[in-house]
C-alpha positions as CSV (number, residue, x, y, z in Angstrom):
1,X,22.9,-73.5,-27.3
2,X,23.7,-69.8,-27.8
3,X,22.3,-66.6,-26.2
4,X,18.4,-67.0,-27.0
5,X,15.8,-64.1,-27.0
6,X,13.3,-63.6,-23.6
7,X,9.8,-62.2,-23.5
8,X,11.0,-58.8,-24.0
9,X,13.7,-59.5,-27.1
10,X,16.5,-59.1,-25.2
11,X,19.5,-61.8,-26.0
12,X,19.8,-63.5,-22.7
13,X,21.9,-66.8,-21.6
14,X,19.4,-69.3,-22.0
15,X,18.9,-70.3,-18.1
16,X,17.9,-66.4,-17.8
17,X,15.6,-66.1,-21.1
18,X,12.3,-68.0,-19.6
19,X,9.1,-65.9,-18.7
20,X,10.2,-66.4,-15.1
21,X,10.7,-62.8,-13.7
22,X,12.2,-63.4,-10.9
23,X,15.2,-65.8,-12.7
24,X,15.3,-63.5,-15.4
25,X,15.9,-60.3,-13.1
26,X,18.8,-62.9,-11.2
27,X,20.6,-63.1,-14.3
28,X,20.0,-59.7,-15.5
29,X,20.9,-57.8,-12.5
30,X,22.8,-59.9,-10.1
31,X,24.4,-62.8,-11.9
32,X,28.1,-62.1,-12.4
33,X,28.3,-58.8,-10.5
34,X,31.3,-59.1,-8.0
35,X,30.2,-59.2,-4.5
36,X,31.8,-58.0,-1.9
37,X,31.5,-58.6,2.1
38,X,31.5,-61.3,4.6
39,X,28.2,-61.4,4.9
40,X,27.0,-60.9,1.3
41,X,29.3,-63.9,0.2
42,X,28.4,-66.2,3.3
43,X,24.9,-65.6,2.1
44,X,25.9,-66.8,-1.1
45,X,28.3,-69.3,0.0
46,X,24.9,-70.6,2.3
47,X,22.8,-70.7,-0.8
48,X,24.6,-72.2,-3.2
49,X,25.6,-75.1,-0.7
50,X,21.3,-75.5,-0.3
51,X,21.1,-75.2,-4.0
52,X,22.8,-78.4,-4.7
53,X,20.6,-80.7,-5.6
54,X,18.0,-78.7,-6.1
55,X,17.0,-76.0,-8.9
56,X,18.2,-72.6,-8.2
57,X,15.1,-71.2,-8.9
58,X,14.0,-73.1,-5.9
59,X,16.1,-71.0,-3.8
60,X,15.7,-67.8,-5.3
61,X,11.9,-67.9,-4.5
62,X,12.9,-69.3,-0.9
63,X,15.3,-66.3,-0.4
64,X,13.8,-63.8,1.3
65,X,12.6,-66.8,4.0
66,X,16.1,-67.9,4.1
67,X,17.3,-64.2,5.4
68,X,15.1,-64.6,7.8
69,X,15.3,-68.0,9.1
70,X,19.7,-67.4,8.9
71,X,19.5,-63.9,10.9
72,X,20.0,-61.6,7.9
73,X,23.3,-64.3,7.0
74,X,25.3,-62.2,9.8
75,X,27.9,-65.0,10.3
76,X,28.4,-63.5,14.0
77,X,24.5,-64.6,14.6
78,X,24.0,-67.3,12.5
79,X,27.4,-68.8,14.6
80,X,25.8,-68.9,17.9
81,X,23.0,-71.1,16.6
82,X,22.4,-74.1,18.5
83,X,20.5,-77.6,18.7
84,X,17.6,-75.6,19.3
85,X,17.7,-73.1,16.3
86,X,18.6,-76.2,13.9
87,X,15.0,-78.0,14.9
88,X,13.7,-74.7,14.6
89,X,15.0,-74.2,10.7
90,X,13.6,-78.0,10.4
91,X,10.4,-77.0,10.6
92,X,10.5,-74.0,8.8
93,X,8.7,-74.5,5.4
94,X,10.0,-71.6,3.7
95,X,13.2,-72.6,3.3
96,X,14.9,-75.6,2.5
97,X,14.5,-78.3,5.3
98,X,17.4,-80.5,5.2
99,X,19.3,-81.4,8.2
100,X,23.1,-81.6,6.7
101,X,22.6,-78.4,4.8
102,X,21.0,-76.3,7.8
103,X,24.2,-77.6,10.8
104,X,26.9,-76.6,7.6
105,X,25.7,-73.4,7.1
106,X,25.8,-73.1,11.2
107,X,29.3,-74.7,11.1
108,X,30.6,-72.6,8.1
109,X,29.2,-69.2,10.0
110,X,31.8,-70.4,12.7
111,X,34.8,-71.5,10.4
112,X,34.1,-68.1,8.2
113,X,34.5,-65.9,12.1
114,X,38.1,-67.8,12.8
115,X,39.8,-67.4,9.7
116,X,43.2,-67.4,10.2
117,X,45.2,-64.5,8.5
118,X,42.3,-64.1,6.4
119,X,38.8,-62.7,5.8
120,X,36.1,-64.5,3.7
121,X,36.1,-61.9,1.0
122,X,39.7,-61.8,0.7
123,X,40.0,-65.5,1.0
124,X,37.4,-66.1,-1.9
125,X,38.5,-63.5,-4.4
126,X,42.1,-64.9,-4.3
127,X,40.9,-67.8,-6.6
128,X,39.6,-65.7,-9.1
129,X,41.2,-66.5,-12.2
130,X,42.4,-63.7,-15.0
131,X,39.6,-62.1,-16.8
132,X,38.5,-64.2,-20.6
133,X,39.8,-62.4,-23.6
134,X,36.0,-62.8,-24.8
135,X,33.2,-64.4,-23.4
136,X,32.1,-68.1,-24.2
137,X,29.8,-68.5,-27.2
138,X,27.6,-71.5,-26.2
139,X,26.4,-73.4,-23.0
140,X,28.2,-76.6,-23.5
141,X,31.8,-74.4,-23.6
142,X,30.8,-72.9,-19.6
143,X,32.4,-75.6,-17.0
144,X,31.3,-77.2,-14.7
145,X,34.5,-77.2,-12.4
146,X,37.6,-75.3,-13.1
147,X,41.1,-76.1,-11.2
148,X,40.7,-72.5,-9.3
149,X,37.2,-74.1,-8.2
150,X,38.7,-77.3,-7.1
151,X,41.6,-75.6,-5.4
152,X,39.0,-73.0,-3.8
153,X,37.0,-76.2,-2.4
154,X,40.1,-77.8,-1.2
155,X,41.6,-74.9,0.7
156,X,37.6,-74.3,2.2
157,X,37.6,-77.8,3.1
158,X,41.4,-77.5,4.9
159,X,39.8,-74.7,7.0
160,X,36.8,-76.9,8.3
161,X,33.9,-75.5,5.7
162,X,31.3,-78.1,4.9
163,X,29.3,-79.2,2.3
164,X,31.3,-77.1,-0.1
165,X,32.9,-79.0,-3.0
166,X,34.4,-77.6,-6.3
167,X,31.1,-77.7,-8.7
168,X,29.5,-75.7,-5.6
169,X,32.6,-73.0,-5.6
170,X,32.6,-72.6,-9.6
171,X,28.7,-71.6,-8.7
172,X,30.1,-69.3,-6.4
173,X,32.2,-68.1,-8.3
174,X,30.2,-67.6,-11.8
175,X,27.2,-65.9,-8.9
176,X,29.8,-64.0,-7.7
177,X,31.8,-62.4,-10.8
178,X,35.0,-63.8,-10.2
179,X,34.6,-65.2,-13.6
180,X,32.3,-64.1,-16.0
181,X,30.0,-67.1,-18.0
182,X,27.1,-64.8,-19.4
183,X,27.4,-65.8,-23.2
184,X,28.9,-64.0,-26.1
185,X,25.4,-63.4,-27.1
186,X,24.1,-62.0,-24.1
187,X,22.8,-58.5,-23.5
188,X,24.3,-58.1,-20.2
189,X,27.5,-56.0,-20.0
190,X,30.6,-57.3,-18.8
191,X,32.0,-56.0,-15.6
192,X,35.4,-55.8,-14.8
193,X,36.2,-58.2,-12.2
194,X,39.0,-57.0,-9.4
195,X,40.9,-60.4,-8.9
196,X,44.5,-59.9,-8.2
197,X,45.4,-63.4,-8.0
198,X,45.4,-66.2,-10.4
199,X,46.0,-68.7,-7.3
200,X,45.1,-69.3,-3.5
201,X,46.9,-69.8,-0.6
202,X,49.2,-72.8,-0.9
């Protein structure tokens, strides 16, 4: 499937074209922008990791709960969380209630404060792979995994991040605009993204 038309006649990628404002104004306005910040890409990293499994519109309605349940995704806050805050985000309906997912994001807030030699938004961005000559003309041609995303996860997984394998890090990355998968068709602009590194740390 190829760029398709939304409510207002704008070519869109087809995930973005439905009547759904809120997904459509994801795609149009934050989908493959490059983000920058430790705590802006925890957030993400956080989200994506509660996305699997799950629809990401199911998130993006549950966002604004999850700032709030995760301290604003300050790593430095979200890293002092205890037993106590973790049966306090179980029963917390606005976001997304599931043990496993809640203690990783609480682990990952500590692994992403005692990065060795690194910094989240350095570490991330150094699997970015060279820009596409053009962008992708259909949905089936976009991946799924890519062997920056696998060696993203595996280097994550080295430093003690959980729940964080490489179909979550290509989401990451594609969220993130370290690659670029809006379609050939799509009105969105491309953005220049700043990687400097075709490979991570070894």
């Amino acid at each position: 499937m190829t760029a398709v038309a939304g409510p207002d006649g704008k070519l869109r990628c087809p995930w973005g074209a439905g009547s759904d404002a809120l997904y459509r104004d994801y795609h149009d306005d934050e989908w493959g922008k490059p983000v920058h910040g430790t705590s802006a890409l925890y957030e993400r990293l956080c989200l994506e990791a509660f996305q699997s499994g799950l629809s990401w519109i199911t998130i993006l309605r549950k966002r604004e709960a999850f700032r709030s349940a995760f301290a604003g995704f300050d790593p430095e806050k979200v890293a002092t969380f205890g037993a106590d805050d973790v049966e306090r985000l179980m029963g917390d309906a606005g976001i997304v209630r599931n043990r496993a997912k809640i203690e990783a994001a609480v682990v990952n807030a500590r692994v992403v404060l005692d990065l060795e030699g690194t910094d989240l938004d350095t570490l991330l961005w150094s699997f970015a792979p060279q820009p596409r000559a053009q962008r992708l003309d259909h949905v089936t041609d976009v991946p799924a995994v890519t062997e920056e995303s696998t060696a993203m996860a595996k280097e994550l997984k080295r430093r003690g991040l959980k729940f964080f394998g490489p179909t979550t890090a290509y989401a990451l990355m594609q969220a993130t605009g370290m690659v670029d998968d809006h379609l050939s068709g799509c009105w969105v602009k491309p953005t220049n993204t700043d990687s400097s590194s075709r490979y991570g740390p070894r």
